[in-house]
PDB file of N, CA, C, O and CB in Angstrom:
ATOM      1  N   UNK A   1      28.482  10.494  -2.361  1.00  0.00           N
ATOM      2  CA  UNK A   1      27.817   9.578  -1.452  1.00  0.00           C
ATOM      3  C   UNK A   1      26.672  10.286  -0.745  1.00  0.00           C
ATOM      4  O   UNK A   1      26.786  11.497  -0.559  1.00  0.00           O
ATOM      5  CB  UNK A   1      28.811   9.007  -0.432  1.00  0.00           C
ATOM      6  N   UNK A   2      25.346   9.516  -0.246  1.00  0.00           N
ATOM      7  CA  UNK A   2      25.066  10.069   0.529  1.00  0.00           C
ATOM      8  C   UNK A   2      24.587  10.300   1.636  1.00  0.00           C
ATOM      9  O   UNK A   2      24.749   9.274   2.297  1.00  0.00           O
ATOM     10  CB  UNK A   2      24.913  10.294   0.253  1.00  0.00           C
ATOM     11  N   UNK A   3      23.958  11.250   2.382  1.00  0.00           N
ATOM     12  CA  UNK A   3      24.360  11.773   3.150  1.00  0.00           C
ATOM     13  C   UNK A   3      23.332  11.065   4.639  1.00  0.00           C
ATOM     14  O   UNK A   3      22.663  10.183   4.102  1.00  0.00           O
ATOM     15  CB  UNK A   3      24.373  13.261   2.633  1.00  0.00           C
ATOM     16  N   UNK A   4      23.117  11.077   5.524  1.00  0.00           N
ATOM     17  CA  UNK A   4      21.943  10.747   6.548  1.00  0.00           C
ATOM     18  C   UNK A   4      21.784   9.303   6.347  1.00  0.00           C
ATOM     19  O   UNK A   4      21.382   8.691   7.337  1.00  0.00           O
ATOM     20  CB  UNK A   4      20.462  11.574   6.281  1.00  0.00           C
ATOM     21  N   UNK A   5      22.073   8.437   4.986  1.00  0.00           N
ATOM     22  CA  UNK A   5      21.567   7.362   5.511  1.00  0.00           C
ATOM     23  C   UNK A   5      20.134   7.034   5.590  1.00  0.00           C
ATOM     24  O   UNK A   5      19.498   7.603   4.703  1.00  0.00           O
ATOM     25  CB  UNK A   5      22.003   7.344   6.569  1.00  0.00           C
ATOM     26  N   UNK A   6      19.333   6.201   6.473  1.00  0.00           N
ATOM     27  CA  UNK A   6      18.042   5.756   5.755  1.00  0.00           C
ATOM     28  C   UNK A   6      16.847   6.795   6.122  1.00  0.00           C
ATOM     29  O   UNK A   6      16.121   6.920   7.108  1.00  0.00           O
ATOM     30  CB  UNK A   6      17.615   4.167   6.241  1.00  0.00           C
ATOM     31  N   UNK A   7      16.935   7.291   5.232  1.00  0.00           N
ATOM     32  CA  UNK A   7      15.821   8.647   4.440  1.00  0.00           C
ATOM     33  C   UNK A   7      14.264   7.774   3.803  1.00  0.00           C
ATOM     34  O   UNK A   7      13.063   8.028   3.893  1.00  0.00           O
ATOM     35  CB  UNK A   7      16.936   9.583   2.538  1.00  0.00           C
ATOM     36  N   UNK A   8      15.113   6.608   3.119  1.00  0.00           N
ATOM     37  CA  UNK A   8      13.961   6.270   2.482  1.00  0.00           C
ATOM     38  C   UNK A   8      13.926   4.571   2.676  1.00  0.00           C
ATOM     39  O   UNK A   8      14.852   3.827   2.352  1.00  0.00           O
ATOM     40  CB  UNK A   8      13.994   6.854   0.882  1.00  0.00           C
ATOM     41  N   UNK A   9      12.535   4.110   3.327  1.00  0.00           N
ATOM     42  CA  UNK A   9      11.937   3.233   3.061  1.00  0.00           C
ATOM     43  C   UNK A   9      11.516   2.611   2.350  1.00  0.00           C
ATOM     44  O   UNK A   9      11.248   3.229   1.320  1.00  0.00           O
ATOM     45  CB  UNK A   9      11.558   3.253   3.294  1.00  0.00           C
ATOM     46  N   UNK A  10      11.209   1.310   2.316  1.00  0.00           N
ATOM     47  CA  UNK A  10      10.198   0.518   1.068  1.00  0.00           C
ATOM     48  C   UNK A  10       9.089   0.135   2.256  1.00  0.00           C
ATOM     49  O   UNK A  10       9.234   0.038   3.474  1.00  0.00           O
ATOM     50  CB  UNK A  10      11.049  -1.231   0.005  1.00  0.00           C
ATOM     51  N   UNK A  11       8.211   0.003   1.612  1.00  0.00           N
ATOM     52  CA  UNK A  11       6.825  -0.098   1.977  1.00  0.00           C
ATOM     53  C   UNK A  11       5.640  -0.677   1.649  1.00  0.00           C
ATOM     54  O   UNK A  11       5.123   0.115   0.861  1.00  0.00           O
ATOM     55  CB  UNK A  11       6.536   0.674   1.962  1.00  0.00           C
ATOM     56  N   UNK A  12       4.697  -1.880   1.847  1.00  0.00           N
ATOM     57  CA  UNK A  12       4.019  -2.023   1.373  1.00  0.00           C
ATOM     58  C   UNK A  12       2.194  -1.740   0.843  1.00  0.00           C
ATOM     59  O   UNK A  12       1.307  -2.091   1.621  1.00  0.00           O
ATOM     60  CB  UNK A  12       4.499  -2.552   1.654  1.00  0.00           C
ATOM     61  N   UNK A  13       2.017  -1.416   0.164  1.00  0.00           N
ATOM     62  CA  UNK A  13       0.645  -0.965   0.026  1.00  0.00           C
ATOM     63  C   UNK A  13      -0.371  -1.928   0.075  1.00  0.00           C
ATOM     64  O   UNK A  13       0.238  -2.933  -0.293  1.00  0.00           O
ATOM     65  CB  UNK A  13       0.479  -0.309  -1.117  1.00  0.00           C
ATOM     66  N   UNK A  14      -1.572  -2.284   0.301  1.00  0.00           N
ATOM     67  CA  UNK A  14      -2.603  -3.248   0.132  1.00  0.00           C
ATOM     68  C   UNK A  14      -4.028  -2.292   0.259  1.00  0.00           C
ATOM     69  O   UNK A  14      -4.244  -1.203   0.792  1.00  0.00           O
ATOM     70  CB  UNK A  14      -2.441  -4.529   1.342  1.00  0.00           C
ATOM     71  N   UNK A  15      -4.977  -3.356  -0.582  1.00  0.00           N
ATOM     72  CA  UNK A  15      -6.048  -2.151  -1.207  1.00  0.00           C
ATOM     73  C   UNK A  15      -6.949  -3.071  -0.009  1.00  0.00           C
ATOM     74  O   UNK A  15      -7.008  -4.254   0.324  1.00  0.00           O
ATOM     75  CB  UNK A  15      -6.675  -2.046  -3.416  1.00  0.00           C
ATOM     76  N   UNK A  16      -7.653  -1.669   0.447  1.00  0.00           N
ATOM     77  CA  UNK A  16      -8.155  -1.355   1.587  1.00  0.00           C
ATOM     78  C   UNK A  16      -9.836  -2.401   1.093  1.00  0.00           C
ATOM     79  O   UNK A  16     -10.417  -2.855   2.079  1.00  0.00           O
ATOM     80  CB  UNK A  16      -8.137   0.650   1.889  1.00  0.00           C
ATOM     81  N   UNK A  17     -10.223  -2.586   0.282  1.00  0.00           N
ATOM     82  CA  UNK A  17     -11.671  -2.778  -0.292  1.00  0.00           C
ATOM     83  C   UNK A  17     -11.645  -4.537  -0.164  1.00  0.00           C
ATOM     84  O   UNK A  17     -12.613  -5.165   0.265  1.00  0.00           O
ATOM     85  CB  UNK A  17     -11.905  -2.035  -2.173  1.00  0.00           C
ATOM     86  N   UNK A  18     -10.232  -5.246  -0.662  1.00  0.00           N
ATOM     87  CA  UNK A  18     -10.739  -6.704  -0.771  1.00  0.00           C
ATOM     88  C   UNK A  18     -10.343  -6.643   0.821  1.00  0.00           C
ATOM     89  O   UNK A  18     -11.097  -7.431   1.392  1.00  0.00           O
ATOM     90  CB  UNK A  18      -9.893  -8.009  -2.013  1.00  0.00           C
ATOM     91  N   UNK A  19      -9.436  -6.005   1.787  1.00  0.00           N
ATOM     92  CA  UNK A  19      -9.402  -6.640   3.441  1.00  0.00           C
ATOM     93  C   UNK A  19     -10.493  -6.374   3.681  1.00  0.00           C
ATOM     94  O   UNK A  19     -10.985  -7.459   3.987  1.00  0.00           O
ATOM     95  CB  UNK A  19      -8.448  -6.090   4.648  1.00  0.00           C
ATOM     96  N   UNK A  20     -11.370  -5.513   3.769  1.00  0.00           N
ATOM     97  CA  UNK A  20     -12.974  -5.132   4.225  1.00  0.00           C
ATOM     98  C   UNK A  20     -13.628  -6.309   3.699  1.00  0.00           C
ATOM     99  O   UNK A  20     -14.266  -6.849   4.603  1.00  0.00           O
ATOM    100  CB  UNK A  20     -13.729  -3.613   3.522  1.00  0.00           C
ATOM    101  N   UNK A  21     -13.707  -6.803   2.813  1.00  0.00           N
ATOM    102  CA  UNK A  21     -14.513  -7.826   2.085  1.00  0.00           C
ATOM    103  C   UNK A  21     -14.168  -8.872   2.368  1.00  0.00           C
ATOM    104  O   UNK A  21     -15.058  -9.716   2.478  1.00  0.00           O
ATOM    105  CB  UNK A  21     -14.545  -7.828   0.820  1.00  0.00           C
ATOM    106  N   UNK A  22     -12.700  -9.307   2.620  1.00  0.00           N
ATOM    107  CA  UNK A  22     -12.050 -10.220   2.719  1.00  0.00           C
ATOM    108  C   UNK A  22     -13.071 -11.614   3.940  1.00  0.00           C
ATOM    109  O   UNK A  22     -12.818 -12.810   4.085  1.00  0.00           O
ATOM    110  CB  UNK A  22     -10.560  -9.465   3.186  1.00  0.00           C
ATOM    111  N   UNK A  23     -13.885 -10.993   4.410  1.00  0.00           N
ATOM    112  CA  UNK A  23     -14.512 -11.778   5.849  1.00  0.00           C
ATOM    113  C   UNK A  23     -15.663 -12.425   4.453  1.00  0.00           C
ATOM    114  O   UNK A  23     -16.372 -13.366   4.809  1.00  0.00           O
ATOM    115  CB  UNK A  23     -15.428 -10.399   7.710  1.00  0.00           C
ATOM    116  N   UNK A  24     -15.730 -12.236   3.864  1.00  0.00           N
ATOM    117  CA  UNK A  24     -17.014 -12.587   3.158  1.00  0.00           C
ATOM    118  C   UNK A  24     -16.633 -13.679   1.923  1.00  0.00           C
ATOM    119  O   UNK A  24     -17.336 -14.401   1.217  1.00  0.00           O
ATOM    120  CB  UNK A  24     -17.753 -11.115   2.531  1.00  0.00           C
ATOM    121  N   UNK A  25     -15.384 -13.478   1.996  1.00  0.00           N
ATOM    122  CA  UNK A  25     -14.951 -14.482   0.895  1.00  0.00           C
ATOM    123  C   UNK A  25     -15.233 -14.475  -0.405  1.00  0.00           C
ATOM    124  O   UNK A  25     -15.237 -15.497  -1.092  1.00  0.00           O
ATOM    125  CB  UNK A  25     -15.319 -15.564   1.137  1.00  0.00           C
ATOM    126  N   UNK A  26     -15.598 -12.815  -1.017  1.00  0.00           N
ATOM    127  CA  UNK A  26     -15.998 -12.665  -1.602  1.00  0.00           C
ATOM    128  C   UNK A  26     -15.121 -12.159  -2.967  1.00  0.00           C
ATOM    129  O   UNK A  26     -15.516 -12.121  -4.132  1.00  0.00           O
ATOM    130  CB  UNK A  26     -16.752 -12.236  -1.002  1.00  0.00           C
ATOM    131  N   UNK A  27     -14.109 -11.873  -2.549  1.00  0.00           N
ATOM    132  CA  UNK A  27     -12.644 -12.479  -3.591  1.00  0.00           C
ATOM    133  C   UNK A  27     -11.433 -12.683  -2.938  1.00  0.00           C
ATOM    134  O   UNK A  27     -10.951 -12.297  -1.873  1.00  0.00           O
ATOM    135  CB  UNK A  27     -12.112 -11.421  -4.791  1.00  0.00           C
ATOM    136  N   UNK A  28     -10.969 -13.584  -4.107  1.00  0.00           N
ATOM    137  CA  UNK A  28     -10.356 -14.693  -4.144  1.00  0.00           C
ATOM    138  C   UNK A  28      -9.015 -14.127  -3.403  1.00  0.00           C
ATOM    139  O   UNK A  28      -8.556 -15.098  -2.801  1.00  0.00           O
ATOM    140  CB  UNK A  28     -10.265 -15.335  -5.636  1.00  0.00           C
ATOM    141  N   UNK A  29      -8.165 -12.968  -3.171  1.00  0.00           N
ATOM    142  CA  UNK A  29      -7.087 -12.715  -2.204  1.00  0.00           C
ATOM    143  C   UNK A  29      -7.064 -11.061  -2.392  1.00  0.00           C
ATOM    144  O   UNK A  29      -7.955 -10.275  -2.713  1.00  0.00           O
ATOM    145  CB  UNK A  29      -5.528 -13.597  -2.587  1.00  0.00           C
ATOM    146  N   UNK A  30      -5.294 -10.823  -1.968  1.00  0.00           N
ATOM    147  CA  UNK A  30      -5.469  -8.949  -1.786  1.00  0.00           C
ATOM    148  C   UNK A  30      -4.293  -8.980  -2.737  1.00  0.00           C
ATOM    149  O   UNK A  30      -3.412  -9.725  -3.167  1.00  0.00           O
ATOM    150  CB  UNK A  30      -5.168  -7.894   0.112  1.00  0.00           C
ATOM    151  N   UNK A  31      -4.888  -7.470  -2.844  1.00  0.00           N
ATOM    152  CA  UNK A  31      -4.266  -6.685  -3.977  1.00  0.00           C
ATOM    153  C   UNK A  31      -2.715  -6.097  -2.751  1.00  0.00           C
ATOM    154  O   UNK A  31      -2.876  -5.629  -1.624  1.00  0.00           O
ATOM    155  CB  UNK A  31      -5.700  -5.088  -4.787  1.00  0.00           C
ATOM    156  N   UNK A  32      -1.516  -6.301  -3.364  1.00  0.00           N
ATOM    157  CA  UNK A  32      -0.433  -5.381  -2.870  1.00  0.00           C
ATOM    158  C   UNK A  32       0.733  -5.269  -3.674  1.00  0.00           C
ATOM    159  O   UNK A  32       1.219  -6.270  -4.201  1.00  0.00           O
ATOM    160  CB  UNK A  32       0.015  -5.762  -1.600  1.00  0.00           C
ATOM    161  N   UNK A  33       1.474  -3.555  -3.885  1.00  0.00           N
ATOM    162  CA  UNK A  33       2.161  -3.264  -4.480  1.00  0.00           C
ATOM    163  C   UNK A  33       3.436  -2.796  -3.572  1.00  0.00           C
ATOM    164  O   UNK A  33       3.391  -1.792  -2.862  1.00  0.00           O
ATOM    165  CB  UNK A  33       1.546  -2.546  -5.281  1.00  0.00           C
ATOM    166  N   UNK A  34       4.278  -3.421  -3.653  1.00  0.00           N
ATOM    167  CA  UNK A  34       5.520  -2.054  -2.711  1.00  0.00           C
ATOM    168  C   UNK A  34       6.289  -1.059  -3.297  1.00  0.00           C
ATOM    169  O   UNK A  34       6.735  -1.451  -4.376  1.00  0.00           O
ATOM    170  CB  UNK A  34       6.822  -2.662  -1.966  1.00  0.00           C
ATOM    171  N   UNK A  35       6.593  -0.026  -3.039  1.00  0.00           N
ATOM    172  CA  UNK A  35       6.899   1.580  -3.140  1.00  0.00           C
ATOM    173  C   UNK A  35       7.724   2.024  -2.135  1.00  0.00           C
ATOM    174  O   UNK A  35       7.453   1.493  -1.059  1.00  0.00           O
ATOM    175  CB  UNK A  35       5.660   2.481  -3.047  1.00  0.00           C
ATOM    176  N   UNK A  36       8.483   2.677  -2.106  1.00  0.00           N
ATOM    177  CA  UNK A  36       9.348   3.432  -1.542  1.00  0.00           C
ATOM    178  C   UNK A  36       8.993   4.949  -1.183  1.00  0.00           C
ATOM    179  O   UNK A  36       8.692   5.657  -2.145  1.00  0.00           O
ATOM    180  CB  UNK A  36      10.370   3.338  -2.337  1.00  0.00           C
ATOM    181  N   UNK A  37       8.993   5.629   0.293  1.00  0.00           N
ATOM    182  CA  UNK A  37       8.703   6.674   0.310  1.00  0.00           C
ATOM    183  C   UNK A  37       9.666   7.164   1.685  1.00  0.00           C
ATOM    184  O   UNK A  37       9.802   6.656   2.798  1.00  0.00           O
ATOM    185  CB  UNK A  37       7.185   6.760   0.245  1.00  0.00           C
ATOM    186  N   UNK A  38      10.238   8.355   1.066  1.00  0.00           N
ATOM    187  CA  UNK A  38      11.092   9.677   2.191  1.00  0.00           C
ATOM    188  C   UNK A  38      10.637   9.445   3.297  1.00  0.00           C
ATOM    189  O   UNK A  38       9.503   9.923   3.270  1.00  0.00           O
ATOM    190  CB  UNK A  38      10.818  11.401   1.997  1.00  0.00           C
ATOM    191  N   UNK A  39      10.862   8.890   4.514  1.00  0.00           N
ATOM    192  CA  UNK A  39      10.113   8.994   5.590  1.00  0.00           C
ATOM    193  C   UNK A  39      10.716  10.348   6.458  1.00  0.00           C
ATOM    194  O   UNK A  39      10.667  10.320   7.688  1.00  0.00           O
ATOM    195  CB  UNK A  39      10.158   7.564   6.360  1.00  0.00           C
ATOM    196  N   UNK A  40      11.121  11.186   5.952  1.00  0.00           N
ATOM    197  CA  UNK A  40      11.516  12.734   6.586  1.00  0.00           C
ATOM    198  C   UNK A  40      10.323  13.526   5.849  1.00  0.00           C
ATOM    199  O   UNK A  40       9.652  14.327   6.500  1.00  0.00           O
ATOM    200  CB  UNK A  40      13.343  13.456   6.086  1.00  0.00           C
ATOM    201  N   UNK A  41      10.021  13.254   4.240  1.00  0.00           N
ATOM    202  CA  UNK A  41       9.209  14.387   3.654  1.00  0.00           C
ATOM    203  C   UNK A  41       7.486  13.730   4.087  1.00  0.00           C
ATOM    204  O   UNK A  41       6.536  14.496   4.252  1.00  0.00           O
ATOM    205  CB  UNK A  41       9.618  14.592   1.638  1.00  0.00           C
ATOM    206  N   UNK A  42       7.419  12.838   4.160  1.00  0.00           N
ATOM    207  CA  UNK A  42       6.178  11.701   4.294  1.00  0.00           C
ATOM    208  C   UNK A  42       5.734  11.072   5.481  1.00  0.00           C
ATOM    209  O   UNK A  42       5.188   9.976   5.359  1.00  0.00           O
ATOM    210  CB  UNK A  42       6.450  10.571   3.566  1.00  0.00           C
ATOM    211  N   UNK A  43       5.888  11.639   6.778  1.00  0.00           N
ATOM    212  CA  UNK A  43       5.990  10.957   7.914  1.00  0.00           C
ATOM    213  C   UNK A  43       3.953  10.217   8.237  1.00  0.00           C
ATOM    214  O   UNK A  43       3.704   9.316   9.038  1.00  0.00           O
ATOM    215  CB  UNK A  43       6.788  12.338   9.237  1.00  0.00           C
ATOM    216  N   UNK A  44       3.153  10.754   7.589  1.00  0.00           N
ATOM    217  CA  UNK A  44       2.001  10.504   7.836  1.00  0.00           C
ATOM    218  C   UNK A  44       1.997   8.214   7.008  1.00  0.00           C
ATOM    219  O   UNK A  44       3.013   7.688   6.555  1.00  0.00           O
ATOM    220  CB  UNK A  44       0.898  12.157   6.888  1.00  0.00           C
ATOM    221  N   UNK A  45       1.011   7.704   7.077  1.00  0.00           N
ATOM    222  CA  UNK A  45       0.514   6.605   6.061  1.00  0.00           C
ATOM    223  C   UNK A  45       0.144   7.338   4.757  1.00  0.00           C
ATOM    224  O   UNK A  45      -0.356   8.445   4.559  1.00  0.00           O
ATOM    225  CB  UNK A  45      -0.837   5.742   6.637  1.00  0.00           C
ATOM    226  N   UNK A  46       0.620   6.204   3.807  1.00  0.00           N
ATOM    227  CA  UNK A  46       0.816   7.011   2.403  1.00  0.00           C
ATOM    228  C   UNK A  46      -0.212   5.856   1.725  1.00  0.00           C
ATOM    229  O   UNK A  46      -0.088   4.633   1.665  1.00  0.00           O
ATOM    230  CB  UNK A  46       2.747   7.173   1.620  1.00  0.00           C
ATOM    231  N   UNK A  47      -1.351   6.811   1.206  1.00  0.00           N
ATOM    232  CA  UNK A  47      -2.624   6.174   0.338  1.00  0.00           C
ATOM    233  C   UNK A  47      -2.255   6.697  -1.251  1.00  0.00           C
ATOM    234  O   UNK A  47      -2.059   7.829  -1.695  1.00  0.00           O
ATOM    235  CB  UNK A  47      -4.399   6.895   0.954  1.00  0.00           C
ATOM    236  N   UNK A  48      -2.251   5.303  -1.925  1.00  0.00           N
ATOM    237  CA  UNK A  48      -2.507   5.732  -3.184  1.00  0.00           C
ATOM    238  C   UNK A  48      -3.598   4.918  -4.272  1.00  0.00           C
ATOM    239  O   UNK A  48      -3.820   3.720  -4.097  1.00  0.00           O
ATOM    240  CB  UNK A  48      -1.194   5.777  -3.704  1.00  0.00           C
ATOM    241  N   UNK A  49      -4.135   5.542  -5.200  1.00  0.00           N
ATOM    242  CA  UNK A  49      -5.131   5.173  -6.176  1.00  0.00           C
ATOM    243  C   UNK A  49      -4.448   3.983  -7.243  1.00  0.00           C
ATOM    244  O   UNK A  49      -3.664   4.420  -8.086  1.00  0.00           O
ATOM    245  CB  UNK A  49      -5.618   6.615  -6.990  1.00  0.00           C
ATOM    246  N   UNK A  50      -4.684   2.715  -7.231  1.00  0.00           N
ATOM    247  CA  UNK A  50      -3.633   1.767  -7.681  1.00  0.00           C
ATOM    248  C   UNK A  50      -5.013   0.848  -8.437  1.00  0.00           C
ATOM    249  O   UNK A  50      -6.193   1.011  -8.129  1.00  0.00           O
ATOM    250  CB  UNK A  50      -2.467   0.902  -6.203  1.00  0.00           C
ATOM    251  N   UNK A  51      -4.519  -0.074  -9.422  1.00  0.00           N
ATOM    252  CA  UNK A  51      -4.994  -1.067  -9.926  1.00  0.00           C
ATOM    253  C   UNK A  51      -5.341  -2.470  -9.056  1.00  0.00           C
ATOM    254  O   UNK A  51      -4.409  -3.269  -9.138  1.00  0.00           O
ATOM    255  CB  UNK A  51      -4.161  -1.216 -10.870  1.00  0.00           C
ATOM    256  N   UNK A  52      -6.425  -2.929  -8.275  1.00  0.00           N
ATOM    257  CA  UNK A  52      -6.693  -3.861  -7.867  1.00  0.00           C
ATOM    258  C   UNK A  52      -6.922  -5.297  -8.894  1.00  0.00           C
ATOM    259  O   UNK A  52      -8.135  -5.372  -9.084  1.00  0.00           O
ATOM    260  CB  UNK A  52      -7.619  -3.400  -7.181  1.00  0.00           C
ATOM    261  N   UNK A  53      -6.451  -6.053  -9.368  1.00  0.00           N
ATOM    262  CA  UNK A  53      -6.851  -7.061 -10.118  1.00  0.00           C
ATOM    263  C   UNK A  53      -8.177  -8.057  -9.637  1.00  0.00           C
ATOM    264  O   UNK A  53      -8.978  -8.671 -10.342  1.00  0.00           O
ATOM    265  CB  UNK A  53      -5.643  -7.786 -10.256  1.00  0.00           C
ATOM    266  N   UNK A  54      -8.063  -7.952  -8.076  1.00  0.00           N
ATOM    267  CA  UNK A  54      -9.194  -8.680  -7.879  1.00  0.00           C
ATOM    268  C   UNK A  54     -10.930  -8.255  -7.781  1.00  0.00           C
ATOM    269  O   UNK A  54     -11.918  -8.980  -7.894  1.00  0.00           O
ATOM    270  CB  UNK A  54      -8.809  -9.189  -6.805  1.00  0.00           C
ATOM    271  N   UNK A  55     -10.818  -6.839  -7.536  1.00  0.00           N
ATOM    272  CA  UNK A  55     -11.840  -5.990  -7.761  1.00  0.00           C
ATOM    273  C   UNK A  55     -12.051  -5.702  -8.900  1.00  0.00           C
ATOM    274  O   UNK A  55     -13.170  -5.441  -9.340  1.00  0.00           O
ATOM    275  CB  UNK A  55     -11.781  -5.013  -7.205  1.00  0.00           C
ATOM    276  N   UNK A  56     -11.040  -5.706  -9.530  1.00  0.00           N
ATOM    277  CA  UNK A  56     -10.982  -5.378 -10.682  1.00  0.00           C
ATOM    278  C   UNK A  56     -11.442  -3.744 -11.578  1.00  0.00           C
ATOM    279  O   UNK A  56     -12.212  -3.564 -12.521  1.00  0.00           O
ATOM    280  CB  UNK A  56     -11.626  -6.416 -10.996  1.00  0.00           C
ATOM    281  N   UNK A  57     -10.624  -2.803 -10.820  1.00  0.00           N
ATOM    282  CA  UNK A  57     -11.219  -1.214 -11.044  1.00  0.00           C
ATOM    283  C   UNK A  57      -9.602  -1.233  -9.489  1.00  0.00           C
ATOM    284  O   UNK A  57      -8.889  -1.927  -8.764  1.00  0.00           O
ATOM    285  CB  UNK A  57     -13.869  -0.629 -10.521  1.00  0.00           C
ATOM    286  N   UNK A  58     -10.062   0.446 -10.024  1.00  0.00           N
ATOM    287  CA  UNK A  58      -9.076   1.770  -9.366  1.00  0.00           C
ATOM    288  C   UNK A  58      -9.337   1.576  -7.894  1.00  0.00           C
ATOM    289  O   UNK A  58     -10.462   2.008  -7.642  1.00  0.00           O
ATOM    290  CB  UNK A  58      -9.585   3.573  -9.878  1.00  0.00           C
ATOM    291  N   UNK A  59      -8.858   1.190  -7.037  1.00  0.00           N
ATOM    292  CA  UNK A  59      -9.479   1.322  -5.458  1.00  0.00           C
ATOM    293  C   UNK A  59      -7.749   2.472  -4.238  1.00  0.00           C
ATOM    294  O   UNK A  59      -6.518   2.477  -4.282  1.00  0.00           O
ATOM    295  CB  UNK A  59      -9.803  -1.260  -4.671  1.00  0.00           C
ATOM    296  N   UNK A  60      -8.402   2.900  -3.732  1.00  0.00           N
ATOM    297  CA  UNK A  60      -7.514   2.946  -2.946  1.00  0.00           C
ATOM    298  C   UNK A  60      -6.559   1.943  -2.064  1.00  0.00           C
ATOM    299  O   UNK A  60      -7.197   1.128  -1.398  1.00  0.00           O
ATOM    300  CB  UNK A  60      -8.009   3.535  -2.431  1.00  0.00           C
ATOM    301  N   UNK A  61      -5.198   1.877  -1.960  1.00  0.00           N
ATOM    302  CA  UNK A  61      -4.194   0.931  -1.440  1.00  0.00           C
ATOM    303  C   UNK A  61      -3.513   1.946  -0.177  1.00  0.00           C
ATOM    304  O   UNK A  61      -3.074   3.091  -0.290  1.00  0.00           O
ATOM    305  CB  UNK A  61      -2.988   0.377  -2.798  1.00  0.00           C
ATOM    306  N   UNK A  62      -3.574   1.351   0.660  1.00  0.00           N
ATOM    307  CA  UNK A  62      -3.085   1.939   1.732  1.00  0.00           C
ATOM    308  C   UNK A  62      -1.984   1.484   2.688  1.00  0.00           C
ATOM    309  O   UNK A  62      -1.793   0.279   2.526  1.00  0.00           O
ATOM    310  CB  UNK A  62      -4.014   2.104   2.331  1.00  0.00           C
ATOM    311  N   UNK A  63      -1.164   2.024   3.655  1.00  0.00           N
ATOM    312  CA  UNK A  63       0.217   1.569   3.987  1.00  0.00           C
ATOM    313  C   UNK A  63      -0.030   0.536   5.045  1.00  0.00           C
ATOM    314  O   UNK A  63      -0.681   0.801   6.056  1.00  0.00           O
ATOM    315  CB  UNK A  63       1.215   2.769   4.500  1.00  0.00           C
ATOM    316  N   UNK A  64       0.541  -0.754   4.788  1.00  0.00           N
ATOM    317  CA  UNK A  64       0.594  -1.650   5.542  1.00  0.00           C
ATOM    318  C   UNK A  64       1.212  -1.281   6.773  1.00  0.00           C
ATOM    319  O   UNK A  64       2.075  -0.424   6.581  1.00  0.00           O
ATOM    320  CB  UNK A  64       1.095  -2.594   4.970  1.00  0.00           C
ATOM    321  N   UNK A  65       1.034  -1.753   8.466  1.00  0.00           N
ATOM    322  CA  UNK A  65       1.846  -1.896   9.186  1.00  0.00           C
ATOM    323  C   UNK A  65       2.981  -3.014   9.184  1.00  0.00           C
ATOM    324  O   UNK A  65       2.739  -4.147   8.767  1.00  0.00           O
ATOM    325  CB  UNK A  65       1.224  -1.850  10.032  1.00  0.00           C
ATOM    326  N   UNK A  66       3.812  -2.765   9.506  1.00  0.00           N
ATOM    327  CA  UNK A  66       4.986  -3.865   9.667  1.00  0.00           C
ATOM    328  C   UNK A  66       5.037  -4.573  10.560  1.00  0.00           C
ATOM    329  O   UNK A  66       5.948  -5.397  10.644  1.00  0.00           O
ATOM    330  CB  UNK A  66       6.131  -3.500   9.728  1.00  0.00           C
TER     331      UNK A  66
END
């Protein structure tokens, strides 16, 4: 079994490029993936390089607040 209990989170990511844009209406909604991360080894916001469908290219996704 183990041990400590909740170590690890789920989390959601959303790409930082369509919310910036998002005022402009310039696509159609946001990109978001959820992931799980150690919040003992990871205590900072966790950015990662992810597939946007609406941009359509590599953008950075970054940690939602809750």
């Amino acid at each position: 079994m183990a041990k400590g209990g909740d170590a690890r989170v789920t989390i959601t990511l959303e790409c930082i490029s369509c919310t910036r844009d998002s005022v402009e209406k310039k696509y159609p909604g946001v990109s978001r993936y959820t992931t799980q991360k150690n919040r003992r080894n990871t205590p900072i916001r966790l950015e990662l390089k992810k597939f946007c469908p609406y941009c359509y290219k590599h953008t950075i996704h970054g940690e939602m607040k809750k």
